[in-house]
mmCIF file as gemmi writes it, N, C-alpha and C atoms, coordinates in Angstrom:
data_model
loop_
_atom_site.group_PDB
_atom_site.id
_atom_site.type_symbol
_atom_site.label_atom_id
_atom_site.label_alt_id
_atom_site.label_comp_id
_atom_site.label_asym_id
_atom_site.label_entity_id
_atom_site.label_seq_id
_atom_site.pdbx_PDB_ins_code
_atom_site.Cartn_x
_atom_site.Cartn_y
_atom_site.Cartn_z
_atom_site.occupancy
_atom_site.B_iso_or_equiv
_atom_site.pdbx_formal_charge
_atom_site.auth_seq_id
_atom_site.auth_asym_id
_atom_site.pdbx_PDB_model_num
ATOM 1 N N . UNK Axp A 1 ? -6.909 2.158 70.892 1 0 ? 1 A 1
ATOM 2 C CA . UNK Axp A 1 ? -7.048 1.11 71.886 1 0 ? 1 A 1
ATOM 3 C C . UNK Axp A 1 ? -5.745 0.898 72.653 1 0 ? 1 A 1
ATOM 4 N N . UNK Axp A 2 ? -4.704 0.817 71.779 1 0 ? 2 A 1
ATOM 5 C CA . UNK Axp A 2 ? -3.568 0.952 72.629 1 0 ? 2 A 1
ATOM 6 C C . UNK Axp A 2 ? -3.02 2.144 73.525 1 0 ? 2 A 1
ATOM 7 N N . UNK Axp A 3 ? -3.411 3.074 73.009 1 0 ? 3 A 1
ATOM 8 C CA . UNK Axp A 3 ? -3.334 4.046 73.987 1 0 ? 3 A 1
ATOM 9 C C . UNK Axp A 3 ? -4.236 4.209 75.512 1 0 ? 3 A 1
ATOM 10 N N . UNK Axp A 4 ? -5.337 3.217 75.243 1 0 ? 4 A 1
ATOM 11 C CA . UNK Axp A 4 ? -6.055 3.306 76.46 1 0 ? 4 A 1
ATOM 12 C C . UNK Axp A 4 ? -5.415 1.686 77.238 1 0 ? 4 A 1
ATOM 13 N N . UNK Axp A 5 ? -4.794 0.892 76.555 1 0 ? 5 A 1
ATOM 14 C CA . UNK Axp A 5 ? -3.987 -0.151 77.61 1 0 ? 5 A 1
ATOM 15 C C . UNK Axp A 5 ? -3.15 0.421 78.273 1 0 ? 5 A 1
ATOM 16 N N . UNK Axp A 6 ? -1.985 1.564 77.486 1 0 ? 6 A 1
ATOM 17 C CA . UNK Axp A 6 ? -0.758 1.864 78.213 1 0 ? 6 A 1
ATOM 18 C C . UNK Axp A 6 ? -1.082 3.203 79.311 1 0 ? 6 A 1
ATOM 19 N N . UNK Axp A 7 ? -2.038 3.461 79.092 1 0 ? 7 A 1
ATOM 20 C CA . UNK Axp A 7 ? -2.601 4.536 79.962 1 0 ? 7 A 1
ATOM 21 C C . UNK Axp A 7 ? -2.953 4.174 81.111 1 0 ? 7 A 1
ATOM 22 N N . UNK Axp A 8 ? -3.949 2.479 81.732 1 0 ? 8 A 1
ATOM 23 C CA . UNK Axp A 8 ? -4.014 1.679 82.279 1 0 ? 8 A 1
ATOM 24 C C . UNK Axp A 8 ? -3.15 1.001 82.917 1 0 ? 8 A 1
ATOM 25 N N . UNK Axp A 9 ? -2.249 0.608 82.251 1 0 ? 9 A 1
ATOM 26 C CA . UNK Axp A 9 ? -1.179 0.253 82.852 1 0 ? 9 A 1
ATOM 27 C C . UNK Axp A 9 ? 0.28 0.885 83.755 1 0 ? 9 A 1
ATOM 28 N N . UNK Axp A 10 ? 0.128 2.302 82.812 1 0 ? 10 A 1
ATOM 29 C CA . UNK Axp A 10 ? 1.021 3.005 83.894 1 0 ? 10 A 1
ATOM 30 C C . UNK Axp A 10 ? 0.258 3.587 84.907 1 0 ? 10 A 1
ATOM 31 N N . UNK Axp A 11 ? -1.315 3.856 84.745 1 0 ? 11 A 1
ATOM 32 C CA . UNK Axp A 11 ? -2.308 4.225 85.892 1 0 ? 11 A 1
ATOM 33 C C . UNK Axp A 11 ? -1.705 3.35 87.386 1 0 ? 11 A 1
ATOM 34 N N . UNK Axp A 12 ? -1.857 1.679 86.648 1 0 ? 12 A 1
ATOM 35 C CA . UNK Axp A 12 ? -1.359 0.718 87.589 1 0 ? 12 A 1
ATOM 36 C C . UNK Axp A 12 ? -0.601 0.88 88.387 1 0 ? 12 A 1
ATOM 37 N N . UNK Axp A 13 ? 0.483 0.929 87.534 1 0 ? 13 A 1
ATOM 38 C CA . UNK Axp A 13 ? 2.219 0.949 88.061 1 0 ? 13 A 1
ATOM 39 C C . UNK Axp A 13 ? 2.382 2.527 88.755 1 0 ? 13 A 1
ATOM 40 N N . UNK Axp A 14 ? 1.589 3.236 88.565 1 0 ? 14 A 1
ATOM 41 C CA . UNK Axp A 14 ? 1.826 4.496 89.59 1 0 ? 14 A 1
ATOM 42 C C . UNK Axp A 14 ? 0.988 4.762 90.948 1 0 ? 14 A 1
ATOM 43 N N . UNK Axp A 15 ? -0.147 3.27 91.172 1 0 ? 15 A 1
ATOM 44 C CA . UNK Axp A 15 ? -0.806 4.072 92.089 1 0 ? 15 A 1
ATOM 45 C C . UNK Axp A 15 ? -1.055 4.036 93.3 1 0 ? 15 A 1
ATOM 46 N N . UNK Axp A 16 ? 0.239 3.171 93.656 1 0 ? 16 A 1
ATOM 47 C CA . UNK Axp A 16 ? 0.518 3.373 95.274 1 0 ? 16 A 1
ATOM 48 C C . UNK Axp A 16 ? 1.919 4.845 94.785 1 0 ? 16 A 1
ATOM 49 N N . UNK Axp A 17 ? 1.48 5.791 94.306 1 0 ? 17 A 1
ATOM 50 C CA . UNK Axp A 17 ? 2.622 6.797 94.183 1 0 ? 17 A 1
ATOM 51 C C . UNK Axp A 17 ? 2.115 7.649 95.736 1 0 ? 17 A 1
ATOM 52 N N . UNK Axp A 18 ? 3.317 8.349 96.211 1 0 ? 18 A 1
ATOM 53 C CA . UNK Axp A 18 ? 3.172 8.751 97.587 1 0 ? 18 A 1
ATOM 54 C C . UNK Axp A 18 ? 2.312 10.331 97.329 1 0 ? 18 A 1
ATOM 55 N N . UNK Axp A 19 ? 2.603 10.513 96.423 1 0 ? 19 A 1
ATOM 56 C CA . UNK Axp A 19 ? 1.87 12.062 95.61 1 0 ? 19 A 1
ATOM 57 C C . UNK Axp A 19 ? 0.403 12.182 95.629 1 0 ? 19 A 1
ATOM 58 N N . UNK Axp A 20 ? -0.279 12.549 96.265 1 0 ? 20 A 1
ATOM 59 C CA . UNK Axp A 20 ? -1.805 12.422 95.867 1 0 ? 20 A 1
ATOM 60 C C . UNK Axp A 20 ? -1.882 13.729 94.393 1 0 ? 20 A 1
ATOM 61 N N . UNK Axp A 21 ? -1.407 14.672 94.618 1 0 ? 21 A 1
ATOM 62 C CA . UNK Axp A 21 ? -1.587 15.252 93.576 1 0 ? 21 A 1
ATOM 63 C C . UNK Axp A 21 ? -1.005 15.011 92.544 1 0 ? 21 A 1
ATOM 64 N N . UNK Axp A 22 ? 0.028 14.077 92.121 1 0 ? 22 A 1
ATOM 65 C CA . UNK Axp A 22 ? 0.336 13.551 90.91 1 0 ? 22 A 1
ATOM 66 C C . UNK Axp A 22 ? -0.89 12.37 90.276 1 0 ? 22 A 1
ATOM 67 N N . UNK Axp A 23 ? -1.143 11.615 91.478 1 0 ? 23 A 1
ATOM 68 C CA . UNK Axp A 23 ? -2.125 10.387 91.439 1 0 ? 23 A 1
ATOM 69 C C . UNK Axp A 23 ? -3.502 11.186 90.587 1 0 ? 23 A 1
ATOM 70 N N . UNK Axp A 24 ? -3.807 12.012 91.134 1 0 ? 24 A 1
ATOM 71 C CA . UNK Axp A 24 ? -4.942 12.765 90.785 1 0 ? 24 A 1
ATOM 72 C C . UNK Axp A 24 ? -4.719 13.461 89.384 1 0 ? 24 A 1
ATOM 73 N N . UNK Axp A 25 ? -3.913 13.7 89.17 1 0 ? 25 A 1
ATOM 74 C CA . UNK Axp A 25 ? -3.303 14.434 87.365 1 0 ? 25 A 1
ATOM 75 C C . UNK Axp A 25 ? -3.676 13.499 86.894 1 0 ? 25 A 1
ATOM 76 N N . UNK Axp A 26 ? -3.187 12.42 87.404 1 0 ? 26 A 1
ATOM 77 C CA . UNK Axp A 26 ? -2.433 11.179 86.382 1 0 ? 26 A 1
ATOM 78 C C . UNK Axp A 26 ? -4.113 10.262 86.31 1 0 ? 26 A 1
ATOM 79 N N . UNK Axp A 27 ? -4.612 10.398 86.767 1 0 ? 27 A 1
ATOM 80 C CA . UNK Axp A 27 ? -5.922 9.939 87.084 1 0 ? 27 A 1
ATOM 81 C C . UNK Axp A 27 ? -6.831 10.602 86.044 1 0 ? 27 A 1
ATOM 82 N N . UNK Axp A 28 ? -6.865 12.178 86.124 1 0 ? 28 A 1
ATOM 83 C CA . UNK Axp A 28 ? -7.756 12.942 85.079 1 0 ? 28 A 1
ATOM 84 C C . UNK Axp A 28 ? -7.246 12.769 84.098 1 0 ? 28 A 1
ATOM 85 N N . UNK Axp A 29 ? -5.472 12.746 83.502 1 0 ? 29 A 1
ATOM 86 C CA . UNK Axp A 29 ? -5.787 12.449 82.144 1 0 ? 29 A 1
ATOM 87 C C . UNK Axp A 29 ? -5.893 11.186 81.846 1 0 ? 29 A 1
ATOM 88 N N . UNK Axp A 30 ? -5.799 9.74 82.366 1 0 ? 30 A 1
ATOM 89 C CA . UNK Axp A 30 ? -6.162 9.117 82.116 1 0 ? 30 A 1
ATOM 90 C C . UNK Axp A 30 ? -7.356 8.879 81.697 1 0 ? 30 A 1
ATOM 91 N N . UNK Axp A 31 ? -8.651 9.448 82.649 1 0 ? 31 A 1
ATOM 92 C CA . UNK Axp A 31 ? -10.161 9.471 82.101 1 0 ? 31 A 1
ATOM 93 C C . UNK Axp A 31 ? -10.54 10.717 80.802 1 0 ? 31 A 1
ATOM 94 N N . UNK Axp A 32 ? -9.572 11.182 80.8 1 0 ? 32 A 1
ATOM 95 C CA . UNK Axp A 32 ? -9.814 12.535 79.87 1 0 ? 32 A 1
ATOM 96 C C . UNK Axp A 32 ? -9.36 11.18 78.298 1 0 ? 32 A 1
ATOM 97 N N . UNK Axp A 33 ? -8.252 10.758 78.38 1 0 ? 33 A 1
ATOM 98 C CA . UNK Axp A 33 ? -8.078 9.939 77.451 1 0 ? 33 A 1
ATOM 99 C C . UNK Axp A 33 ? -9.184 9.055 76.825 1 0 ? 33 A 1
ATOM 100 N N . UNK Axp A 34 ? -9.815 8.414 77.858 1 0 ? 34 A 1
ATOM 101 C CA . UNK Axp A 34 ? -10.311 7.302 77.276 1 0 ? 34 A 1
ATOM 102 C C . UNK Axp A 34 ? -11.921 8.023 77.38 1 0 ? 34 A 1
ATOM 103 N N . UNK Axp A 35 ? -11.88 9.154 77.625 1 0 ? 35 A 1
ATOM 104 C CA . UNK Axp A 35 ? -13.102 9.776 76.763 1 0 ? 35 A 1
ATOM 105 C C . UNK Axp A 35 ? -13.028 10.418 75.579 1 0 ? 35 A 1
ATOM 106 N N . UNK Axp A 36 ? -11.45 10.989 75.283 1 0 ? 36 A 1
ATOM 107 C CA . UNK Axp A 36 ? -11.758 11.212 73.934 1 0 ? 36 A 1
ATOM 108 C C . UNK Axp A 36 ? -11.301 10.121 72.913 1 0 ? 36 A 1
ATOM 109 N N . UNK Axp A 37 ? -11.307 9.155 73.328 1 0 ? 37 A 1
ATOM 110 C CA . UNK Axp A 37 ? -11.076 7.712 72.438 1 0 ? 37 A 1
ATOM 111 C C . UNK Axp A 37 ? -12.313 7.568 72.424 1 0 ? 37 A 1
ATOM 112 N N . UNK Axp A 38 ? -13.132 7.449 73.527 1 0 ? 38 A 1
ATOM 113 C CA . UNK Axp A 38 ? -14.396 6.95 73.022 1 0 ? 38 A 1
ATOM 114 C C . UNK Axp A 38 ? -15.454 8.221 71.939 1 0 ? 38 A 1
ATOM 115 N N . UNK Axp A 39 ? -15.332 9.037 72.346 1 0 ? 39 A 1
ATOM 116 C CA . UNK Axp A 39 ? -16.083 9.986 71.583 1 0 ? 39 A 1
ATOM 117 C C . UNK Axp A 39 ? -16.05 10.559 70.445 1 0 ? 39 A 1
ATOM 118 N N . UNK Axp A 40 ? -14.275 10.719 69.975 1 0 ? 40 A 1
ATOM 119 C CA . UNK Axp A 40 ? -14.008 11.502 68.9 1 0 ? 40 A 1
ATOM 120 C C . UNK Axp A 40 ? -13.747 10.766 67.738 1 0 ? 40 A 1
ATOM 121 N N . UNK Axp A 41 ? -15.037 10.589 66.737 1 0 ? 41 A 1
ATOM 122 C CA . UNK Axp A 41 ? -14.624 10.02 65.174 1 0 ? 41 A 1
ATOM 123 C C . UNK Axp A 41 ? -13.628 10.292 64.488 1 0 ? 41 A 1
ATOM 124 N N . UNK Axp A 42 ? -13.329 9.305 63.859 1 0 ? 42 A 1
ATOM 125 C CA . UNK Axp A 42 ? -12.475 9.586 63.377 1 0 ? 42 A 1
ATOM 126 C C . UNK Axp A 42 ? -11.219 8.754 63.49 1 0 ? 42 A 1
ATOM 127 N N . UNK Axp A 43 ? -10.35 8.041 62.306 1 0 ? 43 A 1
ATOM 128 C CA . UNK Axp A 43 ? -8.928 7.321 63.454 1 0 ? 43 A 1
ATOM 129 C C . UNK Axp A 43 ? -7.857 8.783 63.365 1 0 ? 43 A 1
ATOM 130 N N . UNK Axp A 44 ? -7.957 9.672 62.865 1 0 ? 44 A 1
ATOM 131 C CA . UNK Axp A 44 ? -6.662 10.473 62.876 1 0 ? 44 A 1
ATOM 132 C C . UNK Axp A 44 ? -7.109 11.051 63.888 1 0 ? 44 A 1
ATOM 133 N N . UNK Axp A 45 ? -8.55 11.653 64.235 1 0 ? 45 A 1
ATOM 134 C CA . UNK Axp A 45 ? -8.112 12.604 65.499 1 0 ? 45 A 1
ATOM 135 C C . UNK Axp A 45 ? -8.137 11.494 66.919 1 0 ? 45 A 1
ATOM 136 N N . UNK Axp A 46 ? -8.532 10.24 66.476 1 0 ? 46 A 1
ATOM 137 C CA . UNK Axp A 46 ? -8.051 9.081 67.777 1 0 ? 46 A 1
ATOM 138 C C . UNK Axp A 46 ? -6.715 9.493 68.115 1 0 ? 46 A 1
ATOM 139 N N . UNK Axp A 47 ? -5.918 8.787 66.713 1 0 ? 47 A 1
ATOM 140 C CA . UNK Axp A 47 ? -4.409 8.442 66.87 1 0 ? 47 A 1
ATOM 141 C C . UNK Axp A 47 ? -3.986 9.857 67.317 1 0 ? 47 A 1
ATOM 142 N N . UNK Axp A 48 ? -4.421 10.983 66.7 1 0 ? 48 A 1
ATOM 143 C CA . UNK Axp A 48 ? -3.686 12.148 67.412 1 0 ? 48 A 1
ATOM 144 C C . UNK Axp A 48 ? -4.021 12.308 68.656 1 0 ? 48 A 1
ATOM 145 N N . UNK Axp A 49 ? -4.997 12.371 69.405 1 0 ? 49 A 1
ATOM 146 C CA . UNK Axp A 49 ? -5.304 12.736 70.379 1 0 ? 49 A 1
ATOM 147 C C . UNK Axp A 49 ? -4.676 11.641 71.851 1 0 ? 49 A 1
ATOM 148 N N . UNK Axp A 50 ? -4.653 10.219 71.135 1 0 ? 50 A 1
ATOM 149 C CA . UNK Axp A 50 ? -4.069 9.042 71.772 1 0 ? 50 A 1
ATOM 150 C C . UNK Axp A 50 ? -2.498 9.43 72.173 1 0 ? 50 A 1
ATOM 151 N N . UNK Axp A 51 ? -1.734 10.186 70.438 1 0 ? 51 A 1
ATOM 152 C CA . UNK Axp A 51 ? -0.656 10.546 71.325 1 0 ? 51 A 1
ATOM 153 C C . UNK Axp A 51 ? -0.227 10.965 71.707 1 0 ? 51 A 1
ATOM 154 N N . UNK Axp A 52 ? -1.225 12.493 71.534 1 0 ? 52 A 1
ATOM 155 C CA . UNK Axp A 52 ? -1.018 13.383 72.66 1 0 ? 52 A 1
ATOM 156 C C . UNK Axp A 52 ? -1.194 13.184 74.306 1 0 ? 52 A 1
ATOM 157 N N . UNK Axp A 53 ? -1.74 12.605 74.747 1 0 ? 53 A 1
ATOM 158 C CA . UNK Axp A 53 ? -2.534 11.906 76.25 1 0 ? 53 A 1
ATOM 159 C C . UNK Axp A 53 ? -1.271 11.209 75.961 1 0 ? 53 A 1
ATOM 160 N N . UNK Axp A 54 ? -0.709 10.302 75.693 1 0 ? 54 A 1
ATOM 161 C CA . UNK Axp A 54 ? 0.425 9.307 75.774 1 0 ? 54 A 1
ATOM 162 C C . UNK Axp A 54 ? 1.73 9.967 75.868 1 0 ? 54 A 1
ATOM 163 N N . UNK Axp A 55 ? 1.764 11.185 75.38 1 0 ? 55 A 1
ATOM 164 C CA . UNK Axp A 55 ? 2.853 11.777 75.927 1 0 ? 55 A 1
ATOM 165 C C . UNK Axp A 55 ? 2.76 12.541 76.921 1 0 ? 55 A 1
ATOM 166 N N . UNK Axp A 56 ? 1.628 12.695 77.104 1 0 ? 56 A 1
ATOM 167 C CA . UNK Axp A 56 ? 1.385 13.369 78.707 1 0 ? 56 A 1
ATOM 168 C C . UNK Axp A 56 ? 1.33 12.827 79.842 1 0 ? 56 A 1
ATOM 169 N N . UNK Axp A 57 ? 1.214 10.543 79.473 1 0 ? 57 A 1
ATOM 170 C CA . UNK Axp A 57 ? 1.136 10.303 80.483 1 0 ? 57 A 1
ATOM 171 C C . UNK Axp A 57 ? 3.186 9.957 80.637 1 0 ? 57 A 1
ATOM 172 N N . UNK Axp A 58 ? 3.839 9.83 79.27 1 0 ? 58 A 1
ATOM 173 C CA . UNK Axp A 58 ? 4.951 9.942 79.611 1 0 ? 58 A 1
ATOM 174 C C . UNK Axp A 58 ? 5.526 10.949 80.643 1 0 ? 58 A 1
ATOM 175 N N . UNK Axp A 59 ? 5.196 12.256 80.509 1 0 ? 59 A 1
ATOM 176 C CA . UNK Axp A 59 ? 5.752 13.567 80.785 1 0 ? 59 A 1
ATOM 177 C C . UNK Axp A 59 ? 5.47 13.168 82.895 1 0 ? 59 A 1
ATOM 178 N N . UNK Axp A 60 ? 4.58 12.947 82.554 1 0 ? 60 A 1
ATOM 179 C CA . UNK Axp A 60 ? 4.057 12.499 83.983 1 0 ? 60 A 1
ATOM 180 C C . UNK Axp A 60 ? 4.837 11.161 84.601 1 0 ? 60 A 1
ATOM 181 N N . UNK Axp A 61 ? 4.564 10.117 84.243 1 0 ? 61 A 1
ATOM 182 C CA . UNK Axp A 61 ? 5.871 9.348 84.705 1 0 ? 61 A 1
ATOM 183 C C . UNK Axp A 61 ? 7.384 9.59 84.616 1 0 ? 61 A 1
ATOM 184 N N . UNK Axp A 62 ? 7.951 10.843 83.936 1 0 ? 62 A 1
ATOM 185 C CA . UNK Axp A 62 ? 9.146 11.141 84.241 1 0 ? 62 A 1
ATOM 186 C C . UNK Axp A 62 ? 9.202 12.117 85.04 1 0 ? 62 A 1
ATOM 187 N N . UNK Axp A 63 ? 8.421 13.14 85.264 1 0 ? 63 A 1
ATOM 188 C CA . UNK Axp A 63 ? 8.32 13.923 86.74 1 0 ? 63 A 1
ATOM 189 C C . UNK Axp A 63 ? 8.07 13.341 87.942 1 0 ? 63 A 1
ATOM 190 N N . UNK Axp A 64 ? 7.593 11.708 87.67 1 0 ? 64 A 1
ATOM 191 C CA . UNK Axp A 64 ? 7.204 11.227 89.14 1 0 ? 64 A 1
ATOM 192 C C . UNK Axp A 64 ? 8.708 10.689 89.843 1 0 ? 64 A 1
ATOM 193 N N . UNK Axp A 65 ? 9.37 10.487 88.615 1 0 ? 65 A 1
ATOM 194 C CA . UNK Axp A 65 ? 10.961 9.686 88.833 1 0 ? 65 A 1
ATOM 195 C C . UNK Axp A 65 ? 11.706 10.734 89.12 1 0 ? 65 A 1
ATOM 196 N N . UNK Axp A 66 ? 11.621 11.624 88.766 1 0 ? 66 A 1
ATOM 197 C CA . UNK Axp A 66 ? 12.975 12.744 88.818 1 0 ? 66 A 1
ATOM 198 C C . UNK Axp A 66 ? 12.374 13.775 89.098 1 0 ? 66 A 1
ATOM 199 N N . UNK Axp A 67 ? 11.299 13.894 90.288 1 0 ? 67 A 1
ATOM 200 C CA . UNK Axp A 67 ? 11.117 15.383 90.658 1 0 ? 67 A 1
ATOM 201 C C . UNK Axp A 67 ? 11.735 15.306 91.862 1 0 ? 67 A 1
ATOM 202 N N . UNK Axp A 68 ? 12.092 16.658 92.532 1 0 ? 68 A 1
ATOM 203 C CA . UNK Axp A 68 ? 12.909 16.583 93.558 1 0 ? 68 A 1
ATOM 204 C C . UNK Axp A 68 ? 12.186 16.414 94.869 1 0 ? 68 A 1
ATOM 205 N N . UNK Axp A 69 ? 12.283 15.334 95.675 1 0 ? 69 A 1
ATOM 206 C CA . UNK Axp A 69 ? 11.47 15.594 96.752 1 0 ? 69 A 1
ATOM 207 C C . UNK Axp A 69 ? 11.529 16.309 98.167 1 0 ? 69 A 1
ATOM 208 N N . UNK Axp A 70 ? 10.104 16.355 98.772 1 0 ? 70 A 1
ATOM 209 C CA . UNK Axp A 70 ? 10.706 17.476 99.534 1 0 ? 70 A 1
ATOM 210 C C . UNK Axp A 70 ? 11.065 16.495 100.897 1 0 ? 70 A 1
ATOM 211 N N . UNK Axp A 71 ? 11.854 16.936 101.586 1 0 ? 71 A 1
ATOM 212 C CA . UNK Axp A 71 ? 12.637 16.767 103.113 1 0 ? 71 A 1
ATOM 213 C C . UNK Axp A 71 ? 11.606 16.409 104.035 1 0 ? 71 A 1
């Protein structure tokens, strides 16, 4: 469950991003997340799968900060 708040919330905080194709990543794994929260029994393959998606939505908010932009 917490993984589908903070997923939400950085959804939030990113989505006036000027990137449509980051918006759109960041968009699929967000729904990719909170379908395999909803679907997959289990709390270990939740929690694993929660923090895997959670570090992907990290990986993704630090490429949105520090990728180089173009001119």
């Amino acid at each position: 469950m917490a993984g589908i708040v903070i997923g939400i919330v950085v959804f939030l905080l990113l989505l006036f991003a000027r990137q449509l194709i980051h918006l759109a990543l960041l968009l699929g794994v967000l729904l990719v997340q909170i379908f395999l929260l909803l679907v997959v029994d289990g709390s270990y393959a939740r929690t694993r799968y929660s923090l895997l998606f959670g570090l992907a939505l990290v990986g993704s908010v630090l490429w949105h900060l520090y990728a180089p932009r173009p001119v």
